[in-house]
C-alpha positions, -999 to 999 in steps of 0.1 A, spaced: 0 0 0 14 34 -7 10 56 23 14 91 23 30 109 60 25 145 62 55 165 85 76 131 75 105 153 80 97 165 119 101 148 151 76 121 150 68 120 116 103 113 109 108 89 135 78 73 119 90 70 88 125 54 97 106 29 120 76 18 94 99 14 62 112 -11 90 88 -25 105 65 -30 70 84 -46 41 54 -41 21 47 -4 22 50 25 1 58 58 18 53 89 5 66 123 26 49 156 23 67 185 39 71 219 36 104 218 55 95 248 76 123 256 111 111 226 124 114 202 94 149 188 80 155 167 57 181 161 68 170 136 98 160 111 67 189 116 56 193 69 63 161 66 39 162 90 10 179 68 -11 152 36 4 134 21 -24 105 30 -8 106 62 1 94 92 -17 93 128 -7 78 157 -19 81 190 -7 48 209 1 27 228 21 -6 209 37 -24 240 31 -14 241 -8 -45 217 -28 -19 214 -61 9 199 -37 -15 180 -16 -35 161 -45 -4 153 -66 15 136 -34 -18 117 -25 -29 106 -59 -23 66 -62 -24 63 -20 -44 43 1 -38 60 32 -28 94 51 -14 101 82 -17 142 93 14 150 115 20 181 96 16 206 125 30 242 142 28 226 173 46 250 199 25 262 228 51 293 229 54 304 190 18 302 188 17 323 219 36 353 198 19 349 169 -15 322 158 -19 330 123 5 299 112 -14 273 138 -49 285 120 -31 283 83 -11 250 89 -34 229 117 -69 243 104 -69 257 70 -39 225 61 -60 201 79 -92 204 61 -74 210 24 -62 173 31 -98 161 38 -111 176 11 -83 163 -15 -88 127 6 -124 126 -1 -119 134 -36 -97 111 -43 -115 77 -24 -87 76 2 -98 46 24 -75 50 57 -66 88 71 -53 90 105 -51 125 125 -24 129 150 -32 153 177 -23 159 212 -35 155 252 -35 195 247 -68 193 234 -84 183 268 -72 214 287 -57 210 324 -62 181 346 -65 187 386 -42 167 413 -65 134 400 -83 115 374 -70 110 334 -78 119 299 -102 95 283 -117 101 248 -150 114 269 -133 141 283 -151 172 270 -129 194 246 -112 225 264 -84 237 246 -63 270 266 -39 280 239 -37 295 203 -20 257 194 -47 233 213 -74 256 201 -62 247 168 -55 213 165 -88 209 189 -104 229 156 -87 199 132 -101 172 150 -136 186 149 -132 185 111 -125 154 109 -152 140 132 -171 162 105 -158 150 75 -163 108 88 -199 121 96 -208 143 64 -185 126 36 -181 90 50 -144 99 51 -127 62 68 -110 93 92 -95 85 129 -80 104 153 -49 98 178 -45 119 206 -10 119 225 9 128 257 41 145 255 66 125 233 105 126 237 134 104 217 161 110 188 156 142 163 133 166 186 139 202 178 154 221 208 125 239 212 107 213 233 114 211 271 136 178 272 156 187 240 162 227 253 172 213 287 192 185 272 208 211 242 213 239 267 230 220 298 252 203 271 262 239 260 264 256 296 238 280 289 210 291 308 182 266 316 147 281 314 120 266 336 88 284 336 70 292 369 76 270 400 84 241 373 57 219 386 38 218 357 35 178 354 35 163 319 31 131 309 56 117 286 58 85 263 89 76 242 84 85 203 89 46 194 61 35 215 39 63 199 50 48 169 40 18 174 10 31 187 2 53 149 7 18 132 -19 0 151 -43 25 147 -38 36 114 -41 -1 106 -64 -15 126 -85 12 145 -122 14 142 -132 45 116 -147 74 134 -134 67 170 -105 88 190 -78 72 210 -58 81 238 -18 74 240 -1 77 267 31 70 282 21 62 320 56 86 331 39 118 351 67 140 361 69 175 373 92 196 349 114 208 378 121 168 380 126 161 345 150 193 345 172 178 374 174 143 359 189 158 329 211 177 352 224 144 365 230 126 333 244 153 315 265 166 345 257 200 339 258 223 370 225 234 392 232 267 386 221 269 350 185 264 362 169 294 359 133 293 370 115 328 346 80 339 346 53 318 339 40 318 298 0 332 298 -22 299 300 4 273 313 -19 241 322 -11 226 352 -12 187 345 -18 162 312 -26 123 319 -38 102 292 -56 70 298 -48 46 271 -75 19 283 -94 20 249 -61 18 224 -47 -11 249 -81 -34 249 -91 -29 212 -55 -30 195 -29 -46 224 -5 -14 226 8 -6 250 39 16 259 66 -6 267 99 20 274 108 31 310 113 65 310 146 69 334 165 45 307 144 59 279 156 95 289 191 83 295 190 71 260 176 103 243 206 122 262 233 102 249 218 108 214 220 148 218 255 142 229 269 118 201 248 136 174 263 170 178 264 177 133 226 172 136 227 198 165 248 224 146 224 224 118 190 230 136 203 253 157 206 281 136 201 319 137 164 320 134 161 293 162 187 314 183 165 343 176 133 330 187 153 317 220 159 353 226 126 367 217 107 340 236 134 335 267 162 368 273 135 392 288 122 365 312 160 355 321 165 393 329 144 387 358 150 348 369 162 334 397 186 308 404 172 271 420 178 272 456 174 242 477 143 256 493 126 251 458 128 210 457 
């Protein structure tokens, strides 16, 4: 079957790709991706020459782009995205053009074109904040609190629309905080990891004891095949890892294995919105389809450091002078007025 992965060329869609040309001797894939900051081609760089791989460069949004990579295919899985909380914070026009506007141009083109299998990737963000108790389940009423969750909340709602309206074989995953190999430095674990490998300043936002909920990007993997083959049209599924940690924790582990001094911790002022606490229950996904996550986090973590660390060419190339401006736009006025992790903080 020839399967078409949108944002093949970001975090998880690229991690995707490398696992399922693996995993599935008998699939076609086909990459569509604009290669926007957050996109490098680069991180396929051990499957463009594969003899079944393809990739095209386009944008989700453009119908020309998104009908000549999807004509021939039997399937479609969305994880083009802008999916930082903070850029979409500064500015949301991108989130509504890629997530929304990008999101329904591929329904439309899949629709037209008899596609039989399209899969929607989208995130515990969706659900709002979670108190001290209880998990996500696909009941929990939709509550997005940021530009970015509003908008992939937005994508979702389309496709429940377009499985209701245009009988479009349409599912869609929802997941907890991912982590692993090729994760722009952006993210929390990657900035931490990037920035204590480097000596600079270590950003945590508030008190740091926002508590995510974090599952390694080859057990979301996994988790994307057995949907995308064997979930049931129409429904929603949870993934999550079953790792809550507070990020002030998470910070000081990566203090440990990186060796980096206490000091860089700088704790700024809060970002407008910040949810307290994500937990996904992945009951449904593990009684219908048998995933389940199966990495622990502390070796899992340990693993995604060393990567960082032995994979410094990748590094050099992502981290260039746009990302270094946004770092400043989005970080230097809060580290103006940080403060330094005492030992009355833990």
């Amino acid at each position: 079957m020839k399967l078409v992965v949108t944002g093949g060329c970001g975090f998880i869609g690229g991690n995707f790709v490398r696992w399922y040309l693996n995993e599935r001797p008998d699939v076609q894939l086909v990459v569509l991706d604009s290669l926007t900051y957050a996109g490098n081609l680069h991180s396929l760089q051990d499957v463009l020459e594969h003899p079944r791989f393809t990739f095209h460069r386009g944008d989700i949004a453009d119908r020309a782009a998104v009908t000549e990579a999807l004509r021939g295919a039997g399937g479609v899985i969305n994880f083009a995205a802008e999916s930082h909380v903070d850029r979409s914070i500064l500015d949301a026009t991108p989130f509504v053009r890629t997530n929304v506007l990008g999101t329904q141009v591929l329904l439309d083109v899949s629709v037209q074109l008899g596609i039989r299998r399209f899969l929607q990737i989208s995130t515990d963000e969706v659900y709002g904040s979670l108190g001290p108790d209880g998990q996500f389940t696909e009941q929990t009423p939709l509550a997005p609190n940021s530009p970015y969750s509003a908008s992939k909340a937005a994508a979702d709602l389309l496709v429940r629309a377009y499985v209701h309206t245009h009988g479009l074989p349409a599912i869609v995953l929802r997941s907890s905080n991912a982590y692993g190999p090729y994760q722009f430095p952006e993210k929390l674990i990657p900035l931490m990891i990037t920035n204590a490998m480097a000596g600079q300043a270590m950003p945590v936002y508030g008190d740091g004891k926002q508590v995510r909920d974090w599952v390694h990007v080859l057990d979301l993997c996994a988790a994307v095949a057995a949907v995308v083959e064997n979930g049931r049209v129409g429904e929603v599924y949870n993934v999550g890892g079953g790792n809550e940690v507070r990020n002030i924790d998470l910070v000081r582990q990566i203090l440990s294995l990186t060796g980096a001094a206490g000091s860089l911790v700088r704790f700024v002022p809060d970002r407008p919105g910040h949810d307290v606490r994500y937990a996904m229950n992945h009951t449904k996904l593990t009684a219908e389809l048998g995933w389940k996550p199966i990495r622990e986090f502390s070796s899992g973590l340990a693993q995604t450091v060393a990567w960082y660390q032995a994979n410094g060419a990748w590094l050099d190339m992502v981290r260039t002078g746009e990302y270094m401006a946004y770092f400043e736009r989005q970080y230097g006025a809060r580290l103006d007025v940080s403060r330094a992790e005492k030992p009355h903080d833990k």
